[in-house]
C-alpha positions in Angstrom: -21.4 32.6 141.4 -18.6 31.7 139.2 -18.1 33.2 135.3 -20.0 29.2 134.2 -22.4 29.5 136.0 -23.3 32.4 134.9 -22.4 31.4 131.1 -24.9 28.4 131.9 -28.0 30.6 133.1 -27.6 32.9 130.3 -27.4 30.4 127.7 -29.8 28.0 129.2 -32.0 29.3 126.3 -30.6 28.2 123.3 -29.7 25.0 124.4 -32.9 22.9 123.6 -31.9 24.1 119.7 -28.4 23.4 119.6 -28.3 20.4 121.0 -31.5 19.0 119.3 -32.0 20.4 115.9 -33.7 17.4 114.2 -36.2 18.2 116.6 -36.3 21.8 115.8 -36.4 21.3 112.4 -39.6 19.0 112.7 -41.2 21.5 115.2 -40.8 24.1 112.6 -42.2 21.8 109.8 -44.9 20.8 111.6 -45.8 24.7 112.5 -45.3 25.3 108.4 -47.9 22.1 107.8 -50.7 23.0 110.8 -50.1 26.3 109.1 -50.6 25.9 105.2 -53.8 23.3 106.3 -55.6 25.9 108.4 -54.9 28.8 105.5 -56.4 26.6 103.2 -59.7 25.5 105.2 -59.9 29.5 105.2 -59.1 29.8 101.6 -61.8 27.3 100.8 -64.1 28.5 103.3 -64.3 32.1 102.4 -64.4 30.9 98.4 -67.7 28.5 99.5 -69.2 31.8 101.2 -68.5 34.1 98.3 -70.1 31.3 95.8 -73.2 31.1 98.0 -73.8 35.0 98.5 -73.0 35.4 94.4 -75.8 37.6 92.1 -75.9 34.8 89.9 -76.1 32.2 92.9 -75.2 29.3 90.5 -73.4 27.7 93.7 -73.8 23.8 94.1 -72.2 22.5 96.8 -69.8 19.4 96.0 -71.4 16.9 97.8 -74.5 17.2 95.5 -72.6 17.9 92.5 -72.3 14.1 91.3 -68.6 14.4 90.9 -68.7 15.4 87.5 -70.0 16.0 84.0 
């Protein structure tokens, strides 16, 4: 094997990224969005748990809350 071939296998890797970064970019956005979305189901799950297991168990949930005051 010649000294490009060689170059060629061991930089086979970082191809993809270099010669698509737009596509990069949005993979990494879309990894950012899928993960601020899921942290945030969590967030609001644990928050709904903690409400319903309070002392004072004044937890209504928002689908029977009438939206309002």
């Amino acid at each position: 094997m010649d000294r490009t071939g060689a170059s060629r296998i061991a930089n086979t890797g970082r191809l993809g990224i270099t010669r698509h970064p737009g596509l990069a970019l949005a993979a990494v956005a879309a990894t950012g969005i899928i993960a601020a979305v899921r942290y945030q189901q969590s967030a609001i799950t644990r928050n709904e748990k903690a409400q319903k297991s309070s002392a004072e168990n004044f937890y209504v949930s928002v689908d029977r809350s009438g939206g309002g005051i």
